[in-house]
N, C-alpha and C positions, 0 to 999 in steps of 0.2 A: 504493500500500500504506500510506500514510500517513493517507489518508481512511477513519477505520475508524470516527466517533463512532455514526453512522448505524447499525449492524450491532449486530442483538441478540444476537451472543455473539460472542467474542474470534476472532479468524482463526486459521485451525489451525497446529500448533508447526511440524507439516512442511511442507516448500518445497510449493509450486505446480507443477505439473507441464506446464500447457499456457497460453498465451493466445492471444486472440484480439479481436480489435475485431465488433458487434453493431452494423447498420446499415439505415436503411430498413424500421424494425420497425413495425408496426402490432401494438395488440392488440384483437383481437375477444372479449366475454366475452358468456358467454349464464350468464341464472342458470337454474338445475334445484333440483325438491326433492330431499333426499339418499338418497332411494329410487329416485331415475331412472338413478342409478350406482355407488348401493354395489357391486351385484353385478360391475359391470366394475373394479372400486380391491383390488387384493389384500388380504386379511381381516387380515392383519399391517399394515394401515396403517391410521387413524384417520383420519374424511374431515373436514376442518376447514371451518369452515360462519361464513358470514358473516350474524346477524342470522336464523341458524336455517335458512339456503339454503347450497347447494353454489353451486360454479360452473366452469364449464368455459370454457378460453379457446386459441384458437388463435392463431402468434405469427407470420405470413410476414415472415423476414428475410433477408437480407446478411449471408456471415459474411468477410470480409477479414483478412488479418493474422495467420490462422493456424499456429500451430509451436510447436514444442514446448520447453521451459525450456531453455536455451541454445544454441538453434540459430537462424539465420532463414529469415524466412519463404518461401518456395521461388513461385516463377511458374509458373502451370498444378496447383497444390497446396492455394493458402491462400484463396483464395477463392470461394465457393459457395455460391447459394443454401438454406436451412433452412425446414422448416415443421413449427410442432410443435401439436399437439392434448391436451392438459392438466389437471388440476385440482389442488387442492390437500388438502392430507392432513398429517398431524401422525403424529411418532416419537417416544413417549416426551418429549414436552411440547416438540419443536420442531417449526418447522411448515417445510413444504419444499413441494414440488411434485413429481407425480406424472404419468407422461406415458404417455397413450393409442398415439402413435405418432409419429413424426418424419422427416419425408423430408426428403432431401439429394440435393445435385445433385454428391457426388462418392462413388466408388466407395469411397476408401479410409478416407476418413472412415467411412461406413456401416458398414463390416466393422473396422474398428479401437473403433467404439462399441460394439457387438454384441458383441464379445469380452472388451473390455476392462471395459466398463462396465453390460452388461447391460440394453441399452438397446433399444426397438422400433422402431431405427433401419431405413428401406426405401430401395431406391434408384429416384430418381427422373428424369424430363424435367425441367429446370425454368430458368425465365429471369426474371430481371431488368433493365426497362428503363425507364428514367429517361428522360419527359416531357417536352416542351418547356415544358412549366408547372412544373417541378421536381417533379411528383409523380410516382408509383411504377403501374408495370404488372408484374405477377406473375403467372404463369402455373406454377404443377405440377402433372404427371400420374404417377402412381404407375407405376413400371416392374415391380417387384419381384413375385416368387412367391412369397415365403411370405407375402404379405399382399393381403385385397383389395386390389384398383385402386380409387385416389382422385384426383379429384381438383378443385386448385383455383384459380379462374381469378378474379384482383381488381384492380381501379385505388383507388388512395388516394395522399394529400397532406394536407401542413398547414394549418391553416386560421386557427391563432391562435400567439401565443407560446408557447412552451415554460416550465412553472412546477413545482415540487414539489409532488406532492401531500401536503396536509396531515397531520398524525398523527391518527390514529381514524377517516379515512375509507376509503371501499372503496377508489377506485382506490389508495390508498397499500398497502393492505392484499392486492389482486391482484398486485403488480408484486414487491413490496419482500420477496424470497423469495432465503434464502442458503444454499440446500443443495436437490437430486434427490433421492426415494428410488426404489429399484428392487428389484427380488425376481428374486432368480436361477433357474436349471433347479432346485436343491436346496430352493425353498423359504426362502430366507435373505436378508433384508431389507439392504439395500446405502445407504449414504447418501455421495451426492459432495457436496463442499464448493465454490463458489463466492466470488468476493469483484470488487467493482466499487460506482465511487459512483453514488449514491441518482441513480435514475431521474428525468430530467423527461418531461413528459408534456403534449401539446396537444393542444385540439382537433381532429379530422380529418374529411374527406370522405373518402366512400367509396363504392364500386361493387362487392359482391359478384355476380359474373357466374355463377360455379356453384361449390357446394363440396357434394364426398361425401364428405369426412375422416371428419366424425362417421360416417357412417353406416356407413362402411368399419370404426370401431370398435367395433361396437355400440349407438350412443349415440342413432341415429335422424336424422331430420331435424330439427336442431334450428330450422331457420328466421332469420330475420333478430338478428343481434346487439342486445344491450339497451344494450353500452356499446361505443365505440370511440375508441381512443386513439393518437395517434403518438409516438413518443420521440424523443430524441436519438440520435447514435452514442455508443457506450458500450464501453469498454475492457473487458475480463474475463480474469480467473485462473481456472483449474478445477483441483482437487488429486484425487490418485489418490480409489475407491471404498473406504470401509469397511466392513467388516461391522460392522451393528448387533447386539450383543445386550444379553442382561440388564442392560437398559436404561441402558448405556453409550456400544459401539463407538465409543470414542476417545474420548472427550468429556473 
C-alpha cells in the first residue's frame, strides 16, 4: 500500500475489502475496430481506444491467497483457477476495464461475485499444471447454465526477462488499469477499485489449443492473438462496488 507513485488517482479513503495474490497470468490481446463491440460494452460506458482501435484481451490465471480483510486464507477456498475475457472502457474521464465474462474454478467465489459485484462471473472445469519446463498448461471448460459453454485449452511460458512496460506505450496502456466497471439488473453503472504494483511483463511462448470464450460472448472468432505477454505474480487489494453517478460515485 505504500507503492502508490505509479496509480493515476489516489487509492480510495475506505479500507480494502479483499486480497488476493495473481499468478501464472498470461495476457492474450486481439485489436478490433470499435464497431466490432460497441454493441456488446453497455451504452453507459465509453469504449476507450488505443491509437483509434479497441481491444479485447483474455487473462488465464492462478488466483492463491484469497480472503477477505482480516481473516486468513482458508485451504480448499483460496485458490483457483480465473479466466476473464475483457476490454477496456472509460467512466467519466477514468478508464477501467470492462469484462465480457469470467470463469472460475470455484463455486463460491462465482456466486459471491454475481451478487456482490455484478459480475459475468460462470462456473467452470478448470486446471492448472505447471510443466516440467516451468511453463503453464491451462485447461477451462464452461460448466455453467446461464451462459454458453466455453471453452479454453492453452500451454504458455516465459521466454525473456520480466521489465516494465514503458509510459505511452500499448502494453503499459493494456495492463496498467485500477478500477472494473459493471452495470447492474437496474441499469446503474458500478465501479470496483483495485490497487497493486505496476505490472512486469515478458516475452512469452505460447500454444492456443482451442478457445470459444469470444465467441460464447458474442464477439466471434476472433482468431490468433496480435500481442502476448507473461507477468509476474502480483499481490492485489479489491475494495467494495460503487455506484457511479452524476459523474462522481465516490471520487
Amino acid at each position: 500500500m505504500r507503492d502508490v507513485g505509479h496509480r493515476p488517482w489516489p487509492l480510495p479513503l475506505l479500507p480494502w475489502v479483499m486480497s488476493q495474490r495473481w499468478s501464472r497470468l498470461l495476457f492474450l490481446h486481439w485489436r478490433l475496430a470499435p464497431e466490432a463491440i460497441r454493441a456488446r460494452v453497455p451504452s453507459a460506458l465509453e469504449l476507450d481506444l488505443f491509437d483509434g482501435a479497441a481491444w479485447v484481451s483474455m487473462t488465464p490465471f492462478l488466483i492463491t491467497r484469497a480472503r477477505p480483510r482480516g481473516f486468513p486464507s482458508l485451504p480448499g477456498l483460496s485458490t483457483f483457477p480465473e479466466l476473464n475475457c475483457r476490454t477496456y472502457v472509460r467512466l467519466h474521464g477514468r478508464p477501467g476495464v470492462y469484462f465480457f465474462s469470467l470463469d472460475a474454478g470455484s463455486r463460491i467465489a462465482v456466486e459471491a461475485a454475481r451478487r456482490f459485484y455484478h459480475l459475468p462471473y460462470f462456473n467452470a472445469d478448470m486446471s492448472v499444471r505447471v510443466r516440467g519446463d516451468g511453463g503453464t498448461e491451462y485447461d477451462s471448460a464452461r460448466t455453467d447454465g446461464r451462459a454458453p459453454g466455453a471453452v479454453f485449452r492453452a500451454s504458455y511460458g516465459q521466454t525473456g526477462s520480466l521489465e516494465l512496460p514503458r509510459p505511452g506505450t500499448l502494453d503499459r496502456w493494456l495492463v496498467e488499469r485500477y478500477c472494473l466497471f459493471a452495470v447492474n439488473g437496474a441499469g446503474r453503472a458500478t465501479r470496483t477499485e483495485i490497487h497493486h504494483r505496476p505490472w512486469q511483463l515478458g516475452k512469452a511462448w505460447w500454444e492456443v489449443r482451442e478457445n470459444t470464450v469470444p465467441a460464447a460472448a458474442g464477439l466471434g472468432d476472433l482468431g490468433k492473438p496480435e500481442r502476448a505477454v507473461l507477468t509476474a505474480p502480483l499481490d492485489v487489494a479489491v475494495w467494495w462496488p460503487e455506484r457511479v453517478e452524476n459523474g462522481r460515485g465516490g471520487d
